[in-house]
C-alpha positions as CSV (number, residue, x, y, z in Angstrom):
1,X,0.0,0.0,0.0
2,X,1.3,3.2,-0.5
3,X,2.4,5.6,2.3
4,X,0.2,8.8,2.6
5,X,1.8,12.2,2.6
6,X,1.2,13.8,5.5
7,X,1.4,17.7,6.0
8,X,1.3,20.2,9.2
9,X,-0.3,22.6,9.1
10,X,0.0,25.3,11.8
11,X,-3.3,27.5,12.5
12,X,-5.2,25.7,9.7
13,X,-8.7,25.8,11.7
14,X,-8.8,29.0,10.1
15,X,-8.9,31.6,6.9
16,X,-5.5,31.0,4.5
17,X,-4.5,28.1,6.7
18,X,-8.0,26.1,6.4
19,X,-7.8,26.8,2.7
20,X,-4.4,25.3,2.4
21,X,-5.4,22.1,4.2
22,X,-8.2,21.4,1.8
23,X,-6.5,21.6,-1.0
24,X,-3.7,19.5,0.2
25,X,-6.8,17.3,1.1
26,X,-7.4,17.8,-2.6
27,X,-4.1,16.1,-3.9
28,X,-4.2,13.4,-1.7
29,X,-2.1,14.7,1.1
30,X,-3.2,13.7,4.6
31,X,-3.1,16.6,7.6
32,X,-2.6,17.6,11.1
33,X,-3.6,20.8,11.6
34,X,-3.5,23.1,15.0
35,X,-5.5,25.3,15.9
36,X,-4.9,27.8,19.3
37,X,-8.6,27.9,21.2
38,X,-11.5,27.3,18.5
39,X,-11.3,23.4,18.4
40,X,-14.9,23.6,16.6
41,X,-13.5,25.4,13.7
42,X,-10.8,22.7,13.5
43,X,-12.9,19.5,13.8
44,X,-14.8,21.0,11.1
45,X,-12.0,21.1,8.6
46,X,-10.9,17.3,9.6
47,X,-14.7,16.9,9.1
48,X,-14.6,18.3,5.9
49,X,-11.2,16.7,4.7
50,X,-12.9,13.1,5.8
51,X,-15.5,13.8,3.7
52,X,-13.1,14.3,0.7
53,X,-11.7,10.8,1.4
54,X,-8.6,12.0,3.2
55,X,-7.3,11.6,6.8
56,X,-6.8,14.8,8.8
57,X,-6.3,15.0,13.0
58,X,-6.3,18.0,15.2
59,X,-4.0,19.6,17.5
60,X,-3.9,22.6,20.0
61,X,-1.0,25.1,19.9
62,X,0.1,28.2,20.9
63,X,2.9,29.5,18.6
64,X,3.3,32.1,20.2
65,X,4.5,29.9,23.7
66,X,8.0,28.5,22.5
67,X,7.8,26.2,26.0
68,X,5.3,24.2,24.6
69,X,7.1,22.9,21.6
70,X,8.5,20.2,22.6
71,X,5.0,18.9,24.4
72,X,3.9,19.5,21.2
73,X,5.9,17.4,19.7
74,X,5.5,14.7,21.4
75,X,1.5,15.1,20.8
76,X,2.5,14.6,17.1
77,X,4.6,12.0,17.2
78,X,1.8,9.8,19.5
79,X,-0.9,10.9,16.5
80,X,1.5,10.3,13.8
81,X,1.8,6.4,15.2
82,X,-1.7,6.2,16.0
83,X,-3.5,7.1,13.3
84,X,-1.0,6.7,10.1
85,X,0.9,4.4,11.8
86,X,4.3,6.1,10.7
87,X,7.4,8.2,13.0
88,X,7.6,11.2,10.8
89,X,5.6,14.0,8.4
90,X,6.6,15.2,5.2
91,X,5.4,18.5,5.2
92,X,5.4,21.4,7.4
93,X,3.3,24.5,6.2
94,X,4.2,27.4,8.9
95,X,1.3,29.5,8.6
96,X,-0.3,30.7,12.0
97,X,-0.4,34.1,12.5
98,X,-2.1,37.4,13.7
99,X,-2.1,40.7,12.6
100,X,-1.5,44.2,13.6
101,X,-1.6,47.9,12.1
102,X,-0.3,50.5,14.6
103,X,1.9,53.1,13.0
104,X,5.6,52.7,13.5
105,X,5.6,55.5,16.0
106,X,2.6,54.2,17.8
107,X,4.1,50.7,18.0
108,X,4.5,49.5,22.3
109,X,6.8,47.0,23.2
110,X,4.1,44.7,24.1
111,X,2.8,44.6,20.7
112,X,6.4,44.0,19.4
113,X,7.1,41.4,21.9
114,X,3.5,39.1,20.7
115,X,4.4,39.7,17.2
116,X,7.7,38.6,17.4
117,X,7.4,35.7,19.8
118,X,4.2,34.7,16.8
119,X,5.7,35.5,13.6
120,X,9.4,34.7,14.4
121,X,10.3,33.4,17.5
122,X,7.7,30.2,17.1
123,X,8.3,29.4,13.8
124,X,11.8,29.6,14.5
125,X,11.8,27.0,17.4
126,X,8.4,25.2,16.7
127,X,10.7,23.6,13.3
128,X,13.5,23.4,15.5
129,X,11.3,21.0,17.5
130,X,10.0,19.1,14.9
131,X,13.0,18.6,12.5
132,X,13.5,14.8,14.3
133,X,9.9,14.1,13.1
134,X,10.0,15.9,9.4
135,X,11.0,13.1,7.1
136,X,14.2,13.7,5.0
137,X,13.4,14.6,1.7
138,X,10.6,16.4,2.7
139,X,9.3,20.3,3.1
140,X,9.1,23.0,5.0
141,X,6.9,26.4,3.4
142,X,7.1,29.2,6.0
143,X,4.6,32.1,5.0
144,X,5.6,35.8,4.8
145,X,3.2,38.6,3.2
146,X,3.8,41.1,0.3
147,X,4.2,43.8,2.7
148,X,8.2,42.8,2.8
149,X,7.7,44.3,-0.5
150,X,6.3,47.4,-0.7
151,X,5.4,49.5,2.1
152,X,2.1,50.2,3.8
153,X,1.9,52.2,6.8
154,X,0.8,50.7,9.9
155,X,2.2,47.2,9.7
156,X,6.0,48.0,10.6
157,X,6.3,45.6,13.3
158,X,4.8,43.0,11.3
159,X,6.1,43.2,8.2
160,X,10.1,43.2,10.0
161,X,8.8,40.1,11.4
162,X,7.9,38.6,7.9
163,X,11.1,40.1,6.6
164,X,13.5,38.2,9.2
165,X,11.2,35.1,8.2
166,X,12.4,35.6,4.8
167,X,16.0,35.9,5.6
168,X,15.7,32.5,7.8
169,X,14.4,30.7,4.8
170,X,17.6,31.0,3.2
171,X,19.4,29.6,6.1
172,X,17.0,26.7,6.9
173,X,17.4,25.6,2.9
174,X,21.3,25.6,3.1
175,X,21.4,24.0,6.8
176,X,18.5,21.6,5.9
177,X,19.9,20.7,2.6
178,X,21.8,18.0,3.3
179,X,18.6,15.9,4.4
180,X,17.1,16.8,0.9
181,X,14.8,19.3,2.8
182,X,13.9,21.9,0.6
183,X,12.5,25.3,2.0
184,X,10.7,28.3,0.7
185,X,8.7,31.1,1.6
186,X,5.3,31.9,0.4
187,X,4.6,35.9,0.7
188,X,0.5,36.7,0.1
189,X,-1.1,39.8,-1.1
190,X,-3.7,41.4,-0.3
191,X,-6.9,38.5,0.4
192,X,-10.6,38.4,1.6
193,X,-10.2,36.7,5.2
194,X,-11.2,37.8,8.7
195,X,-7.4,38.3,9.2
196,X,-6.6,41.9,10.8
197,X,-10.3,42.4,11.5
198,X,-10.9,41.2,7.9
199,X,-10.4,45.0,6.3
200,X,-9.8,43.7,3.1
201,X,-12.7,41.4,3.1
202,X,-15.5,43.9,4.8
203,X,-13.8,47.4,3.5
204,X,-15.5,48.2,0.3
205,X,-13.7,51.0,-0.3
206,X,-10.3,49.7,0.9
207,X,-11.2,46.6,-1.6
208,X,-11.5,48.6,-4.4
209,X,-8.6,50.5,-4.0
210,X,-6.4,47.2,-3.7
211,X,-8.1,46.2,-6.7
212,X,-6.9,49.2,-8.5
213,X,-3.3,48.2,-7.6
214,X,-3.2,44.8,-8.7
215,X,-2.9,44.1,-12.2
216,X,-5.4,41.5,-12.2
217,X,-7.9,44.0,-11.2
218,X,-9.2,42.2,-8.0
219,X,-7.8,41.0,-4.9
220,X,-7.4,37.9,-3.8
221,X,-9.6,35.0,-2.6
222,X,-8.6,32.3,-0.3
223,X,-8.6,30.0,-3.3
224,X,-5.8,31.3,-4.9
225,X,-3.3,31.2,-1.8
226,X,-4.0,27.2,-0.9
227,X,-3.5,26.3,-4.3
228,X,-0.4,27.5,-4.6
229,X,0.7,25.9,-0.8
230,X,-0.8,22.5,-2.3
231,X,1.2,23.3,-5.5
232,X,4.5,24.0,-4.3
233,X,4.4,21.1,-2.2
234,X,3.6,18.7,-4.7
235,X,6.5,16.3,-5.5
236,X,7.2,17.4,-9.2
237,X,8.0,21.1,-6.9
238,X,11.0,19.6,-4.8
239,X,13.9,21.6,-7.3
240,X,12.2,25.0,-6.2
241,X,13.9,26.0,-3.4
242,X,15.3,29.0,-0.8
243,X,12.8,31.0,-2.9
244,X,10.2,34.0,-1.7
245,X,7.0,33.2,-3.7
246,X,4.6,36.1,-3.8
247,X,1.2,35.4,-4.5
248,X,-0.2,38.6,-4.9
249,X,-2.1,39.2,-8.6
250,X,0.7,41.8,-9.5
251,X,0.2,44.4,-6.5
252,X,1.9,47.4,-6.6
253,X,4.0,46.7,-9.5
């Protein structure tokens, strides 16, 4: 029988994440997704992926809470054996995130600190954590955002944290390399999600004017973000690597 693919994918209960995990669903890749406090939302996607013949499982975590890595891990590794039967994933899709817009000048400490421990510090040590349990040969897809870019004001702080993201890709694909682990970096545009209070989404006029700077005249859905996760991680995709890929319809250009 042939082994499943299995992918992780962190905060996938919800908006780009979910997304992603459906389509992997889509190509036949099994996955554990986590979710941080809304274990509804996330038994709904394994729901939903069961329905489409796959296998998903769910898991709480807190990315943002670097101490609970390795407890985490160990909750993985006990669901990898029990339910695929297997010691290791092939995919890990680090995409769990929140937003902020406070002006550079505005930006606390506080607010630094929680973006920082979410968008850099976990990602950083959550893989650390899991690279015993990430088959060799296998991927990792961190997620960044077009605003490393071009320049908005009012997402400073976050967008330095996608930036250093972007940076650590590099490293991670020439340190990981030598386990045929190939690593890139998936940088969104502007999309219609709840994320950051869901402006994009809600904001008719703040739609439009994205629109206007895309040049495929629209922003983006969902949809077009977890195809491309499910696409780069498809096995004829393994030669891309150390690469930003920005999804974003031409914005700004």
């Amino acid at each position: 029988m042939k082994t499943s693919r299995i992918a992780l994918v962190t905060g996938g209960s919800r908006g780009l994440g979910r997304n992603a995990a459906l389509h992997l669903a889509r190509q036949g890749v099994d996955v554990v997704l986590t979710y941080r406090s809304r274990r509804d939302e996330a038994d709904a996607v394994v729901a939903d992926i069961e329905k489409q013949g796959g296998r998903a499982a769910a898991l709480p975590l807190d990315v943002g809470n670097a101490a609970s890595f390795a407890d985490f891990a160990s909750a993985l590794r006990e669901v990898l054996q029990l339910w695929w039967q297997r010691s290791s994933f092939d995919y890990l899709v680090n995409n769990a995130g929140t937003g902020l817009h406070a002006g550079f000048a505005d930006t606390t400490p506080a607010q630094f600190d929680e973006l920082m421990n979410i968008h850099l510090k976990g990602p950083f040590f959550l893989t650390q954590a899991l690279l015993p349990l990430l088959a060799d040969g296998g991927r990792i897809l961190n997620v960044s955002t077009g605003l490393t870019r071009f320049a908005v004001p009012g997402y400073a702080a976050y967008a330095a944290m996608k930036g250093a993201m972007e940076v650590l890709t590099k490293y991670q694909a020439k340190e990981l390399g030598a386990r045929g682990i190939a690593v890139n970096i998936l940088a969104p545009g502007a999309i219609e999600t709840d994320f950051g209070g869901g402006t994009v989404r809600d904001n008719a006029q703040m739609n439009a004017f994205l629109a206007s700077q895309t040049a495929l005249g629209r922003v983006g859905l969902p949809d077009d973000i977890g195809a491309v996760v499910a696409s780069l991680l498809q096995p004829e995709n393994g030669w891309i690597n150390a690469q930003r890929i920005e999804a974003s319809g031409g914005m700004f250009l």
